[in-house]
VOPAGU-2260 file (C-alpha; in pm, 1 decimal, decimal comma):
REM VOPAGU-2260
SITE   aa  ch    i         X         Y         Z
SITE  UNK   A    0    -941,5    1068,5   -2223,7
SITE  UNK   A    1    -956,1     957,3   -1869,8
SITE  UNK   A    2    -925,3    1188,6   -1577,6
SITE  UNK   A    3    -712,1    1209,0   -1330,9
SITE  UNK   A    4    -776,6    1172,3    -879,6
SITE  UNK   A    5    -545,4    1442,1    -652,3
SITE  UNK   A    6    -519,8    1303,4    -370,4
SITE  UNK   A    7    -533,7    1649,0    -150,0
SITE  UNK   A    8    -412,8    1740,3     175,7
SITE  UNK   A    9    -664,9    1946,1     416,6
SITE  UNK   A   10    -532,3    2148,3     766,0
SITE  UNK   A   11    -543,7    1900,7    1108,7
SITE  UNK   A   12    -639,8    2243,4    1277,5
SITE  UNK   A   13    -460,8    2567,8    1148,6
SITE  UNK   A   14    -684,1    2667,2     806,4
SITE  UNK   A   15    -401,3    2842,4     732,8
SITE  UNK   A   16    -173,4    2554,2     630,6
SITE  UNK   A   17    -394,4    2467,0     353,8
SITE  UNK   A   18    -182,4    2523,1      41,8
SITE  UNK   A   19    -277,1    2757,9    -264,3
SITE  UNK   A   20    -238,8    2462,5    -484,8
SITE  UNK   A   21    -510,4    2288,4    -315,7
SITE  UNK   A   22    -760,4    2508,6    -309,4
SITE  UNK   A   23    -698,6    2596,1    -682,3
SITE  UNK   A   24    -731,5    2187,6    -783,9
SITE  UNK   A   25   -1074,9    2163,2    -550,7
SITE  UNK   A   26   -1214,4    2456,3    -763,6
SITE  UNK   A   27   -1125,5    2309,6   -1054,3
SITE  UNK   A   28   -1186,3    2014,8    -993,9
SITE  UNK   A   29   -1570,0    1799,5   -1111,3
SITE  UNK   A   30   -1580,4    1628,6    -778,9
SITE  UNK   A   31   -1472,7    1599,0    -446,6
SITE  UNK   A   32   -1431,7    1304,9    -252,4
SITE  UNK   A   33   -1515,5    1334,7     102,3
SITE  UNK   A   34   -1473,2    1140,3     427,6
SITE  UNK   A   35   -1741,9    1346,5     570,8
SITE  UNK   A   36   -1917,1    1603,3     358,3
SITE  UNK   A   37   -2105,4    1758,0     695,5
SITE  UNK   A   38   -1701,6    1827,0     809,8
SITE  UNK   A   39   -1589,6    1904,4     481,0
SITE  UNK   A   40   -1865,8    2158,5     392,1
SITE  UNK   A   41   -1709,7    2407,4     614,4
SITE  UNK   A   42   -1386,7    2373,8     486,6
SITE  UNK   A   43   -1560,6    2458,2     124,9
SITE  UNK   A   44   -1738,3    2778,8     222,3
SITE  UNK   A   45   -1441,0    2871,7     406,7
SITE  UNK   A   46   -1295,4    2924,3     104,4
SITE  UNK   A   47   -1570,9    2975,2    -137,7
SITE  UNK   A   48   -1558,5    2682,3    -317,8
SITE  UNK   A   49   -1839,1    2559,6    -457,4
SITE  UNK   A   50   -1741,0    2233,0    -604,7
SITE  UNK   A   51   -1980,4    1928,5    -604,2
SITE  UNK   A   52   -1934,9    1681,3    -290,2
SITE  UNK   A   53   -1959,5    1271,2    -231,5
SITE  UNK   A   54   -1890,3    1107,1      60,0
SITE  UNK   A   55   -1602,6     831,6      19,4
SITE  UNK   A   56   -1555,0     693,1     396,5
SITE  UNK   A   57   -1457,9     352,1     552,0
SITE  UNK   A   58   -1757,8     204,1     515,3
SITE  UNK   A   59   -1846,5     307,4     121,3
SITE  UNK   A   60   -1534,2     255,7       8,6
SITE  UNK   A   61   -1536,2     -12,4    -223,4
SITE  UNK   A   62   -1842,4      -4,3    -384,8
SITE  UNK   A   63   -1747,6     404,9    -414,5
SITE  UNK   A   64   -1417,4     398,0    -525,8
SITE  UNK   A   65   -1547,1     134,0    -851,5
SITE  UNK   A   66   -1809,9     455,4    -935,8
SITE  UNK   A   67   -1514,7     734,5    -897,3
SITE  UNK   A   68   -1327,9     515,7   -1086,3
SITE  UNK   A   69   -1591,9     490,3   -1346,5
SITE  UNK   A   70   -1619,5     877,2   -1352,6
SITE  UNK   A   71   -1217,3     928,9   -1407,3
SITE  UNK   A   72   -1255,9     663,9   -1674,0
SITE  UNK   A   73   -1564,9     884,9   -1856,8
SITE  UNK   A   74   -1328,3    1193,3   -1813,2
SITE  UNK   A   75   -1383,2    1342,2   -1482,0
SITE  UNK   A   76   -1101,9    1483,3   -1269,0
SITE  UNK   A   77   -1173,5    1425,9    -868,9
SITE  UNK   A   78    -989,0    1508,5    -549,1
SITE  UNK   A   79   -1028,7    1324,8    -268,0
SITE  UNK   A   80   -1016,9    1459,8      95,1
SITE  UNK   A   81   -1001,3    1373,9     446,7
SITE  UNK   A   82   -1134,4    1496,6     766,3
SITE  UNK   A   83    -798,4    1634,9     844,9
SITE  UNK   A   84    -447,0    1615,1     678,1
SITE  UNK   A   85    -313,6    1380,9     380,9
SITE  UNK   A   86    -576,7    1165,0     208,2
SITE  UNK   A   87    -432,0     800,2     215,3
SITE  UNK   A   88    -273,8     758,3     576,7
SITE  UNK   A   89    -467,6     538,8     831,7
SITE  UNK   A   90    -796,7     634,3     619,5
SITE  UNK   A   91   -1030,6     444,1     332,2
SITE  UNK   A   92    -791,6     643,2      93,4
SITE  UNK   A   93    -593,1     400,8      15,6
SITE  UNK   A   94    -863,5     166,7    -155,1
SITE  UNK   A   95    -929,4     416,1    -380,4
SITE  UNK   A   96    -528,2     455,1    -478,9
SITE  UNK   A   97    -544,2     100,1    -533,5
SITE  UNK   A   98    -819,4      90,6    -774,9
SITE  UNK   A   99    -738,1     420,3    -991,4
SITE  UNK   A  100    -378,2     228,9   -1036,4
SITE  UNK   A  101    -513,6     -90,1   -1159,1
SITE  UNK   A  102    -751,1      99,7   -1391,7
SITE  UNK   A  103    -469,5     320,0   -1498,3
SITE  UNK   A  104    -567,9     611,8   -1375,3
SITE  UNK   A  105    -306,1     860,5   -1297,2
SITE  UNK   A  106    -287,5     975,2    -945,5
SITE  UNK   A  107    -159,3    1292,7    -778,3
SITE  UNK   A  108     -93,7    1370,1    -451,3
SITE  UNK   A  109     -65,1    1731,2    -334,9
SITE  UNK   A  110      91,1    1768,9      -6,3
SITE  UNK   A  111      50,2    1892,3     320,3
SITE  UNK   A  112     -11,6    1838,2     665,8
SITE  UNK   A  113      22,5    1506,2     764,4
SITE  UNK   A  114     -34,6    1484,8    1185,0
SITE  UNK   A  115     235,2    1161,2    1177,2
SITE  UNK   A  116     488,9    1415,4    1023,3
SITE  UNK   A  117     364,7    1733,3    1214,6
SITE  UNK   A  118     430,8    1539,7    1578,6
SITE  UNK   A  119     750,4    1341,6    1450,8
SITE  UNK   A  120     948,6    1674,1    1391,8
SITE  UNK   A  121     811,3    1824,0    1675,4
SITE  UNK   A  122     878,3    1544,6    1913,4
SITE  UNK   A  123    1234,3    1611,4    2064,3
SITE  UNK   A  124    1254,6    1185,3    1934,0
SITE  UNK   A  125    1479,9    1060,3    1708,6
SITE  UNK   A  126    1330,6    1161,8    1328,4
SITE  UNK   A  127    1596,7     946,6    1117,4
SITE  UNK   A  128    1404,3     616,9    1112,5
SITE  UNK   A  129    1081,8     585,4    1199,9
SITE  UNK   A  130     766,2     366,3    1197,2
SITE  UNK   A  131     385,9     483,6    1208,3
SITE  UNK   A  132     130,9     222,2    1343,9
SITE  UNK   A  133    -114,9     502,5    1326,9
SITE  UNK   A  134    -443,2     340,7    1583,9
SITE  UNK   A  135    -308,7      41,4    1719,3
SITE  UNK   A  136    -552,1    -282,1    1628,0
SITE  UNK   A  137    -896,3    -300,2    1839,2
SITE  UNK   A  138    -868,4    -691,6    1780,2
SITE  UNK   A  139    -705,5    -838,4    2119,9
SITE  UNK   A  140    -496,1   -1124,5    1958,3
SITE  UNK   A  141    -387,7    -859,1    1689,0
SITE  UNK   A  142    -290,7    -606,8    1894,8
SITE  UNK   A  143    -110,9    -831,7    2143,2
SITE  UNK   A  144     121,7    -870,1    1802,7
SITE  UNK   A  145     188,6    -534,6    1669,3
SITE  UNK   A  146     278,0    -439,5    2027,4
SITE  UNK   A  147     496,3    -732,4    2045,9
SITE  UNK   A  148     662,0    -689,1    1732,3
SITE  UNK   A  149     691,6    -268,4    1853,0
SITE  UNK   A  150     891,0    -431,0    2195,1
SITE  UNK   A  151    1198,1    -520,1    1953,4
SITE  UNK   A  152    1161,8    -203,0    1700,8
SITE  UNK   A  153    1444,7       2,9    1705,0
SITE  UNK   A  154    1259,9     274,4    1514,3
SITE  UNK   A  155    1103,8     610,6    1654,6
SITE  UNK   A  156     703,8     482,0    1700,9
SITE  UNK   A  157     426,0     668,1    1561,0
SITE  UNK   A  158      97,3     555,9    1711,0
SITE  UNK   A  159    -253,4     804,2    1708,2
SITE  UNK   A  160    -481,5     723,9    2053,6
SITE  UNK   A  161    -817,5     878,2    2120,6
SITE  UNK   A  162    -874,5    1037,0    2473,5
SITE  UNK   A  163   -1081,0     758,4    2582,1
SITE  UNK   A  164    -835,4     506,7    2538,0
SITE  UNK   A  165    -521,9     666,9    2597,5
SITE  UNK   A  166    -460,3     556,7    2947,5
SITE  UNK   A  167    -550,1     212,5    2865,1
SITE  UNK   A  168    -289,0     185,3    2582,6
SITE  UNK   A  169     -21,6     394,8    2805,2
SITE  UNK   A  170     -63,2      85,3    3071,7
SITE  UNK   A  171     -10,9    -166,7    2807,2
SITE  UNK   A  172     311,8      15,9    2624,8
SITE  UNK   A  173     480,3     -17,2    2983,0
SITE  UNK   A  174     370,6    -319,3    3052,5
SITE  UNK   A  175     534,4    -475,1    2665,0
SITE  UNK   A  176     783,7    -171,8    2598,9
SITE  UNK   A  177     904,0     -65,5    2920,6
SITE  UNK   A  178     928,3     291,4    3032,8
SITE  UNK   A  179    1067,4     441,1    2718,9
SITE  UNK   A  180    1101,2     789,7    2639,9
SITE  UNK   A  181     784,3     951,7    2456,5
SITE  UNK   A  182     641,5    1283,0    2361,8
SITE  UNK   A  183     273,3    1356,3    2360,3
SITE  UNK   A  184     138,4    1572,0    2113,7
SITE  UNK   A  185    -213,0    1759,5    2086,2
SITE  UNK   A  186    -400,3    1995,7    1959,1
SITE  UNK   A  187    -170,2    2022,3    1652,3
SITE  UNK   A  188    -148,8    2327,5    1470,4
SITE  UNK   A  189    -411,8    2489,6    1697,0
SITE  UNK   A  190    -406,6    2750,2    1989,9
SITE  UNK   A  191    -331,2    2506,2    2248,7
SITE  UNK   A  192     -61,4    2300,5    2069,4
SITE  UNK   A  193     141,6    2112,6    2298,5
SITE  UNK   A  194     439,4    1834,4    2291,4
SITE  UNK   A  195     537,3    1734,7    2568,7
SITE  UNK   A  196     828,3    1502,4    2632,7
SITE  UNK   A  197     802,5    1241,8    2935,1
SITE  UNK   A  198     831,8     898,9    3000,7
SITE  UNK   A  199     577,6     650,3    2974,1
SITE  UNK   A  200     498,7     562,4    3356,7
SITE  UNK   A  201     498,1     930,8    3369,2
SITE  UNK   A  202     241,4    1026,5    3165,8
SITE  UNK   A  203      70,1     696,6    3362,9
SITE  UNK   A  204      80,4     890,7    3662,0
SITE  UNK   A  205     -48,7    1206,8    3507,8
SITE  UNK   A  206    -353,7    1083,1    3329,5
SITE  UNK   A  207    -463,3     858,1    3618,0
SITE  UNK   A  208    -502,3    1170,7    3842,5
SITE  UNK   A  209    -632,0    1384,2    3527,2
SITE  UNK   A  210    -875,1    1312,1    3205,6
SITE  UNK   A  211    -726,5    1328,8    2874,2
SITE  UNK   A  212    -874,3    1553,9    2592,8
SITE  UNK   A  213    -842,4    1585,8    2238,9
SITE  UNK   A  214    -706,3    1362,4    1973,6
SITE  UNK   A  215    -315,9    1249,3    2127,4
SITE  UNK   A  216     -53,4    1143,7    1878,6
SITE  UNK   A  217     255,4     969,1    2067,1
SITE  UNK   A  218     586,8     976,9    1948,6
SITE  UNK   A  219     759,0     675,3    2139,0
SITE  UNK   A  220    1153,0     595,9    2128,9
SITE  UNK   A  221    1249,6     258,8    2001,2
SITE  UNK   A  222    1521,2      38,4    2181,9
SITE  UNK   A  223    1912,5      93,3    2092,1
SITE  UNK   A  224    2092,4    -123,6    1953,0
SITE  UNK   A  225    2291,7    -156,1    2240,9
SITE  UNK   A  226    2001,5    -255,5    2454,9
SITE  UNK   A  227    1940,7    -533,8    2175,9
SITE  UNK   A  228    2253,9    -640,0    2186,3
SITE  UNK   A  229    2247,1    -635,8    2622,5
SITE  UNK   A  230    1932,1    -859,9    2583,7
SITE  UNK   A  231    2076,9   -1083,1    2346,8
SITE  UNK   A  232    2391,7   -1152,6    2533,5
SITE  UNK   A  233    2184,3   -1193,8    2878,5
SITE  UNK   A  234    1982,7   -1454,8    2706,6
SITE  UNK   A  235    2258,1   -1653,2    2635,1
SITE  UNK   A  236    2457,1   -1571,6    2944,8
SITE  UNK   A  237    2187,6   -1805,6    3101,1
SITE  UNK   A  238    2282,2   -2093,9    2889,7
SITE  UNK   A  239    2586,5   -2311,5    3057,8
SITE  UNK   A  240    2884,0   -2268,4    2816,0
SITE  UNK   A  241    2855,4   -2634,0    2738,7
SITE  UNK   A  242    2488,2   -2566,7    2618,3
SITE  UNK   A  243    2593,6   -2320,1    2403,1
SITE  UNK   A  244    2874,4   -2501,7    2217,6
SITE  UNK   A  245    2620,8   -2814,8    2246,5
SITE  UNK   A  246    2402,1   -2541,8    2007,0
SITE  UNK   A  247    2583,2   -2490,4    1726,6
SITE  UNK   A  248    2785,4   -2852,1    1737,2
SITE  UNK   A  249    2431,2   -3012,6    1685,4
SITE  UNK   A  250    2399,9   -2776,4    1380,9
SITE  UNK   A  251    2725,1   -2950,9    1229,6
SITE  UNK   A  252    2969,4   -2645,8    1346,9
SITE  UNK   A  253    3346,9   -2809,4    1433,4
SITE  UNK   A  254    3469,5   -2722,6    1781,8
SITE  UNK   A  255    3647,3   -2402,4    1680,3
SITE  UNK   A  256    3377,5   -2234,4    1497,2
SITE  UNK   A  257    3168,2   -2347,4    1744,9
SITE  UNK   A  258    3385,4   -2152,4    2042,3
SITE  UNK   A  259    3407,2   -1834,9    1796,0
SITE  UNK   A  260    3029,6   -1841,4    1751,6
SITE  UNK   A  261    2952,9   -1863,2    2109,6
SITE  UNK   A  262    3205,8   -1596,8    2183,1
SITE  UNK   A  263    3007,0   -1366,6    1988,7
SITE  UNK   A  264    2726,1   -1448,1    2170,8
SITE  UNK   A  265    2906,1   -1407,3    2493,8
SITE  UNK   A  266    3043,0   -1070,7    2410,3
SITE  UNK   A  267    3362,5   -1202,9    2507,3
SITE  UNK   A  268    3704,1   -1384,7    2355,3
SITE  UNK   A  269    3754,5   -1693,0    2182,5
SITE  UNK   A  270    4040,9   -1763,3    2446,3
SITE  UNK   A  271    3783,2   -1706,5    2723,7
SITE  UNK   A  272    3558,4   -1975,5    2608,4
SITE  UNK   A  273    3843,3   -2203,3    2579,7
SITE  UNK   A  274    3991,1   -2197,8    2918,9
SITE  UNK   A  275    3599,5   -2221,6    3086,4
SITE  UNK   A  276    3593,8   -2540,3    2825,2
SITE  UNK   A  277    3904,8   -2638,5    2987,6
SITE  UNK   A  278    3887,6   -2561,7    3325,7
SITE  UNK   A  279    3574,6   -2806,0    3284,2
């Protein structure tokens, strides 16, 4: 009978939040999966666990996952960990999921902290809808996309930034957002937590006078819907009203649904398209 992988949430800080269910699993356990077994080894004698570990990180992965696999197959039950929080999110994970589904393997996940989740309800943002991006792309061209794609999102954004680069990606959320409304949040679940709700050219301002510390995760407003629907009508407020109808006439509209489409657009009435069509 094949085994089973629990997929099992570690603290991001607080070694409190570890669950009992956890810790009962990684006893019980014949393996654990680690991102980094020097990290993880702490977190083991902590709680006097003495459980066998192997590394599973980014650059193992593959090859790694195919011999965990092969273990669950010959019976073995394995939990995997991460450095800090839920196995799975913005970490090699996920590779591993992937295989133990396509061999069949059943797989658990036992929760807890998740840093995304942690910052999100912490945040003072919106928490209905939301998007994580977790590290934004190191890859230029890709980059320039997801933030691009992020400019029109009307989601609350997720993103995780190192200290070193935190300014850097500040400048550029400005420069493709705008100054939006966004909470920074540190030091989760630790003595110096701290969430602290700004704006973007703010926080600008602040880090180019001070030097960042510690792993940031920013919670970042999205755009309304009623600043979507502002841009939209500005864009085609710059079209004459003859270039508009000339729009939707070339895509075989008549005249009248033609005038009711560019209404729309206009954010005004039919009637008012028709008398600037007639005082032409």
């Amino acid at each position: 009978m094949a085994g089973k992988l629990y997929l099992c949430a570690t603290p991001i800080g607080n070694l409190e939040d570890i669950t009992f269910r956890v810790l009962r699993i990684l006893k019980e356990v014949d393996l654990i999966g680690a991102e980094d077994t020097r990290h993880s080894i702490k977190l083991l004698n902590h709680f006097e666990i003495k459980t066998p570990m192997t590394s599973y990180h980014e650059y193992n992965k593959v090859d790694k996952a195919k011999y965990l696999v092969n273990e669950m197959l010959n019976g073995k039950n394995i939990a995997l960990i991460t450095d800090a929080g839920t196995p799975g999110i913005s970490d090699p994970g996920e590779e591993l999921v992937r295989q133990c589904i396509d061999a069949g393997i059943e797989v658990s996940s036992v929760p807890g902290p998740a840093a995304c989740i942690t910052a999100l309800t912490m945040s003072g943002q919106a928490t209905r809808r939301f998007v994580f991006e977790a590290f934004l792309p190191s890859d230029k061209k890709e980059r320039a996309l997801v933030l691009e794609e992020l400019k029109e999102e009307t989601r609350t954004m997720i993103i995780y930034e190192a200290p070193h680069h935190l300014l850097k990606t500040l400048k550029e959320l400005y420069e493709v957002l705008g100054d939006r409304s966004i909470t920074l949040c540190k030091e989760l679940t630790k003595l110096h937590e701290k969430a602290y709700k700004s704006t973007i050219s703010e926080l600008i301002a602040e880090y180019e006078e001070t030097e960042p510390k510690g792993e940031h995760v920013l919670v970042i407003a999205g755009k309304t819907f009623k600043e979507k629907k502002d841009a939209s009508i500005q864009s085609f407020l710059e079209m004459t009203i003859e270039d508009h109808m000339e729009l939707y006439l070339s895509k075989g509209m008549d005249k009248k649904e033609a005038m009711k489409a560019v209404a729309k657009d206009r954010g005004v009435s039919k009637r008012d398209i028709y008398d600037a069509l007639l005082d032409k």
